[in-house]
C-alpha atoms as an extended CHARMM CRD file, in Angstrom:
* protein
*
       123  EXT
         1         1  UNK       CA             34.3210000000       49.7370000000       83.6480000000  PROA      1               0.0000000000
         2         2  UNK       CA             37.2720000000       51.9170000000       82.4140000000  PROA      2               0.0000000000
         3         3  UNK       CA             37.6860000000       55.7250000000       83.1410000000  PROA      3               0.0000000000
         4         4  UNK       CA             37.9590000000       58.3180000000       80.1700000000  PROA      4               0.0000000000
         5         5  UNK       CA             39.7400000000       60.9100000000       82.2370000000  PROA      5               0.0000000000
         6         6  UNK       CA             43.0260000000       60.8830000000       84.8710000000  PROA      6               0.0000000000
         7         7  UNK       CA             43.7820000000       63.8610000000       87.8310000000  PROA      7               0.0000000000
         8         8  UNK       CA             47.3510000000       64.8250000000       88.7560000000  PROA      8               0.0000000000
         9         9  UNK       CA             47.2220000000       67.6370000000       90.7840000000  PROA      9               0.0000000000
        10        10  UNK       CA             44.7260000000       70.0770000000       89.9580000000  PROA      10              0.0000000000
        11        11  UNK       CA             44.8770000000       68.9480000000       86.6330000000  PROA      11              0.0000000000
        12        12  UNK       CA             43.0530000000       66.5530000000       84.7920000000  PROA      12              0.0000000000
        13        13  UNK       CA             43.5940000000       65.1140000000       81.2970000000  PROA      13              0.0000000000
        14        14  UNK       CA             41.2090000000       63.1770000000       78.8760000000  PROA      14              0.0000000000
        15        15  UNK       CA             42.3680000000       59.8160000000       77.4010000000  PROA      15              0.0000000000
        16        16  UNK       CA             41.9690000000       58.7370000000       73.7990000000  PROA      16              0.0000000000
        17        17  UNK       CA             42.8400000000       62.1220000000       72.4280000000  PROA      17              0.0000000000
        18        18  UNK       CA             46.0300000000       61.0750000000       71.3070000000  PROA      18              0.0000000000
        19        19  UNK       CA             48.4130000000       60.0170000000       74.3200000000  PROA      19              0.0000000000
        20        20  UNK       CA             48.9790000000       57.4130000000       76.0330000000  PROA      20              0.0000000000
        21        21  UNK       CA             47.6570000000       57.1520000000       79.7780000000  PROA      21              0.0000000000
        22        22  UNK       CA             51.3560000000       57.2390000000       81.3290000000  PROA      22              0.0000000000
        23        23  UNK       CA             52.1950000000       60.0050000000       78.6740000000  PROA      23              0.0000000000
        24        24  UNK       CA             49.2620000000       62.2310000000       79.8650000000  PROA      24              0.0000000000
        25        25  UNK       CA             49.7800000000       60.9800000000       83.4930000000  PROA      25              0.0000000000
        26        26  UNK       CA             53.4670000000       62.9980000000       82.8160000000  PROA      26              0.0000000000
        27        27  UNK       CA             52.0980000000       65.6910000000       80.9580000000  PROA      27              0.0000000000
        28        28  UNK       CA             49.3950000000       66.8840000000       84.1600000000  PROA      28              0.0000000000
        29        29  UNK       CA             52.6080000000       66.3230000000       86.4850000000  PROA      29              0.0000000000
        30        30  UNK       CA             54.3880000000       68.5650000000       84.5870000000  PROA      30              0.0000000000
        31        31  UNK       CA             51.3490000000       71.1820000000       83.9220000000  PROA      31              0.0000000000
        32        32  UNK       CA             51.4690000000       70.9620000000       87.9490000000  PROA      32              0.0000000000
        33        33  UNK       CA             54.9720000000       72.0710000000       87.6170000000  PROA      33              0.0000000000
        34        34  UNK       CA             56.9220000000       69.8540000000       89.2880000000  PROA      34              0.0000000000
        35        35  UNK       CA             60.1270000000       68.5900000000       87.5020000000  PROA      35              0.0000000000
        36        36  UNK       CA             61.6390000000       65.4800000000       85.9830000000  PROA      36              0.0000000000
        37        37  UNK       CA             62.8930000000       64.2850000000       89.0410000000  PROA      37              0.0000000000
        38        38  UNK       CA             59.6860000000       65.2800000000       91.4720000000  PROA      38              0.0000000000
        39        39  UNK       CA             57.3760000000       63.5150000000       88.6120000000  PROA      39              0.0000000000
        40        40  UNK       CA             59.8210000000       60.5470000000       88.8680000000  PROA      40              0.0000000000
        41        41  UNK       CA             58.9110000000       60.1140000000       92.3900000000  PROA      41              0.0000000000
        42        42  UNK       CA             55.1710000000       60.3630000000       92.1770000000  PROA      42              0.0000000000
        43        43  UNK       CA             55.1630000000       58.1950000000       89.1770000000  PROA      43              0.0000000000
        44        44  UNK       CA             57.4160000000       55.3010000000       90.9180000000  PROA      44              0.0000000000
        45        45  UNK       CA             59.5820000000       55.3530000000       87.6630000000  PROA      45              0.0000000000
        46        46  UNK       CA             63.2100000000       56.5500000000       86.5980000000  PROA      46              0.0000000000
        47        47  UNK       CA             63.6700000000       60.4500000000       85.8620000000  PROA      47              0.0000000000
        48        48  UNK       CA             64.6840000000       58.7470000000       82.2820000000  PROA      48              0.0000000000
        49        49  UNK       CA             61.3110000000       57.2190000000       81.5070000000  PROA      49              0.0000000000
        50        50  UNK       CA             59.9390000000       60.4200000000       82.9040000000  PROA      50              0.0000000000
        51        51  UNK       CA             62.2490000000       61.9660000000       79.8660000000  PROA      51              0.0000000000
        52        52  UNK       CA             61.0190000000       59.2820000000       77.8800000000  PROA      52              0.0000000000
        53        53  UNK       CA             57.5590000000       59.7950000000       78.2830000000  PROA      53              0.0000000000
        54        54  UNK       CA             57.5700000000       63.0250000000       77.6890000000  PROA      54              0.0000000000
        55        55  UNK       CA             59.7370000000       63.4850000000       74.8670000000  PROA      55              0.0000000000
        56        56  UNK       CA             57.3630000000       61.0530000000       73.0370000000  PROA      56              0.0000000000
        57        57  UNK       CA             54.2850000000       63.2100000000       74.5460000000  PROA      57              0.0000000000
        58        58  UNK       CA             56.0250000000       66.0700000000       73.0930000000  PROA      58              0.0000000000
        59        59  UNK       CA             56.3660000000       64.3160000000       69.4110000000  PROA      59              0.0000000000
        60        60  UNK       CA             53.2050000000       63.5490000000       69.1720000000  PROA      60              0.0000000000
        61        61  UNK       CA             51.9920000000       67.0350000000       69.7070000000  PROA      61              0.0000000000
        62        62  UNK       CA             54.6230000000       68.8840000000       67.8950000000  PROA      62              0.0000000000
        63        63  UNK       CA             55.6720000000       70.7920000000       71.0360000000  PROA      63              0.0000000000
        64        64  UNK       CA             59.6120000000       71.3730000000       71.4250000000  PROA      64              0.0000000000
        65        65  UNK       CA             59.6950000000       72.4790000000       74.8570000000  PROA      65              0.0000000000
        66        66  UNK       CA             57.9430000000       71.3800000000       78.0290000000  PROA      66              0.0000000000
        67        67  UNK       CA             55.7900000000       74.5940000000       78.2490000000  PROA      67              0.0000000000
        68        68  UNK       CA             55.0030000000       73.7510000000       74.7790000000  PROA      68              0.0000000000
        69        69  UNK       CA             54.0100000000       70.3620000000       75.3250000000  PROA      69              0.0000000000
        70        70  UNK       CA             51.2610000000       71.7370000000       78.4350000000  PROA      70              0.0000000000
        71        71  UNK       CA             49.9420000000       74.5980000000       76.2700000000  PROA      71              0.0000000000
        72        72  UNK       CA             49.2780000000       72.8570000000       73.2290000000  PROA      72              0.0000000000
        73        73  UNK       CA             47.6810000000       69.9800000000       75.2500000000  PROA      73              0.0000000000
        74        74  UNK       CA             45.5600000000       72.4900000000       77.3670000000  PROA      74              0.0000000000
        75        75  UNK       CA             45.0110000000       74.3640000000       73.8830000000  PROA      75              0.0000000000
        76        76  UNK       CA             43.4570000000       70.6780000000       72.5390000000  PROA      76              0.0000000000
        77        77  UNK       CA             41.6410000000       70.1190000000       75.8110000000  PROA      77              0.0000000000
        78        78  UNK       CA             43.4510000000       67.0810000000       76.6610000000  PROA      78              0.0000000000
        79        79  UNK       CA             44.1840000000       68.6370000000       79.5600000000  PROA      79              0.0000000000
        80        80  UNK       CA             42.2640000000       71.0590000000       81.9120000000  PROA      80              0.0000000000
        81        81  UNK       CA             42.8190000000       72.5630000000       85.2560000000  PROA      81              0.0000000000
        82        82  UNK       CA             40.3510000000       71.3120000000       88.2690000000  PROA      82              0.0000000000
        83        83  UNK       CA             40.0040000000       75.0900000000       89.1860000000  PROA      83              0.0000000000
        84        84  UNK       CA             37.7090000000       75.7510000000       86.5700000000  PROA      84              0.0000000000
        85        85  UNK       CA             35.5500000000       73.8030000000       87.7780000000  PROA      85              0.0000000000
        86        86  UNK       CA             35.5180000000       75.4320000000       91.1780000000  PROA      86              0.0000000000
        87        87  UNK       CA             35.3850000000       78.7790000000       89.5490000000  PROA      87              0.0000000000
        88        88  UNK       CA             32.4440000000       77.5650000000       87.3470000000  PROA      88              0.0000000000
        89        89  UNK       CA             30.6640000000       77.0030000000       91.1150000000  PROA      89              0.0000000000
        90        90  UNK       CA             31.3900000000       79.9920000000       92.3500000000  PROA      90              0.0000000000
        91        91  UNK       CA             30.7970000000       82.1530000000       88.9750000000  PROA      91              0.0000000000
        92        92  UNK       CA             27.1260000000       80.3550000000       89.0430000000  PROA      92              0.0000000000
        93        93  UNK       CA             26.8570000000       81.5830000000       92.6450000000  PROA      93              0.0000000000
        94        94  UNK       CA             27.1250000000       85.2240000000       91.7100000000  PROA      94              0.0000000000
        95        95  UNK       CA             24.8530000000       85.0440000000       88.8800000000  PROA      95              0.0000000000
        96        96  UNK       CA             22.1270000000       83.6720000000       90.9090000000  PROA      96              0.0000000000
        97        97  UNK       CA             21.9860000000       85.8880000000       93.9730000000  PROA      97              0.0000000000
        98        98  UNK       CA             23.2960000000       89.5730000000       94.9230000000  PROA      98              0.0000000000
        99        99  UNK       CA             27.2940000000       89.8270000000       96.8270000000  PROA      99              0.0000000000
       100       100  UNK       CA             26.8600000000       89.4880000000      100.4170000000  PROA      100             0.0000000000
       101       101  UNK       CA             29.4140000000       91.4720000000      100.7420000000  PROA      101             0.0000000000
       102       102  UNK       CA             28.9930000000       94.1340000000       99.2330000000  PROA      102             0.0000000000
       103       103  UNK       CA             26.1830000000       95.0060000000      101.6960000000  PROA      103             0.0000000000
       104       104  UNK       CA             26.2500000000       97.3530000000      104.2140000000  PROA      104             0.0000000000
       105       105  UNK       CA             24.1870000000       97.6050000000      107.5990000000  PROA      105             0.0000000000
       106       106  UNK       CA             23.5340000000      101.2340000000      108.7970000000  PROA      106             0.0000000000
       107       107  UNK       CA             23.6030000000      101.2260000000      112.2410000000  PROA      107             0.0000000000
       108       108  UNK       CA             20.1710000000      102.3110000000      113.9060000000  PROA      108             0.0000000000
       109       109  UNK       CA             17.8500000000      102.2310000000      111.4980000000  PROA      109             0.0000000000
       110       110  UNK       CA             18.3350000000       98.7890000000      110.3820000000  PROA      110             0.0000000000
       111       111  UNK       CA             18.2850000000       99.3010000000      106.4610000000  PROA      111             0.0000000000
       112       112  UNK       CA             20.3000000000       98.3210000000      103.9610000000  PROA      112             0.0000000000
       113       113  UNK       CA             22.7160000000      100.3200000000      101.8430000000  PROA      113             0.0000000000
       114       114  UNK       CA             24.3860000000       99.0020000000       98.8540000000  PROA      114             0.0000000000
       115       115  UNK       CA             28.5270000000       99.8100000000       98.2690000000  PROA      115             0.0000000000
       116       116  UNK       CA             28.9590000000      101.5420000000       94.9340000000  PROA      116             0.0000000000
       117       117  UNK       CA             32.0730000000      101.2360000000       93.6830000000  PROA      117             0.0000000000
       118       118  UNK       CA             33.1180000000      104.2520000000       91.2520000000  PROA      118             0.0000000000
       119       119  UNK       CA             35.9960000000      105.5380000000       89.6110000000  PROA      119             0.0000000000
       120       120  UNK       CA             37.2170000000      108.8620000000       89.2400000000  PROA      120             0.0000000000
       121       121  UNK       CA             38.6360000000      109.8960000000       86.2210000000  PROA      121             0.0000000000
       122       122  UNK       CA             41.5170000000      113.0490000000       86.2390000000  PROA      122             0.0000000000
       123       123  UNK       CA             41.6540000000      115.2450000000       82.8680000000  PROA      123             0.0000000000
């Protein structure tokens, strides 16, 4: 059974949209921001396949630069950082139940104030 997706990172990029699994393994490397050289190293290649492979990544998507080439990859959802997914979690977490911490024990009576949070406006 074959995976659809690969994670570099916090990243993680979906295959068959148009690169080629070592391209998009070098495209979440560099969305992680490491360099030519560092992705060299994970990847167990030369920093000139690294060049290669991203050169070619780049063609394909009609980036010229390397910031380019992660934008317009995030922009097609090839890519996606892992984070949103953890933000998703903790978003859901809000919506379901009131912030803990905004909470505030009175001491004594035992009740429960809420912290209001206001801004002041100066004319």
């Amino acid at each position: 059974m074959t995976t659809n997706t690969l994670t570099a990172g916090n990243w993680q990029g979906n295959l068959k949209m148009g690169l080629a699994p070592r391209e998009l393994e070098a495209t979440l490397w560099a969305a992680a921001d490491l360099s030519q050289k560092e992705i060299a190293k994970v990847m167990g290649i030369t920093p000139k396949s690294v060049e290669k492979r991203l050169d070619v990544a780049r063609f394909k998507l009609g980036a010229r630069t390397m910031r380019g080439l992660v934008l317009e990859a995030f922009k097609r959802q090839i890519i996606s950082p892992l984070l949103i997914l953890l933000c998703a979690v903790f978003v859901g977490q809000g919506a379901i139940g009131d912030n803990q911490l905004n909470r505030v024990r009175r001491p004594g009576d035992g009740r429960v104030a809420v912290r209001r949070i206001e801004s002041y406006q100066t004319v």
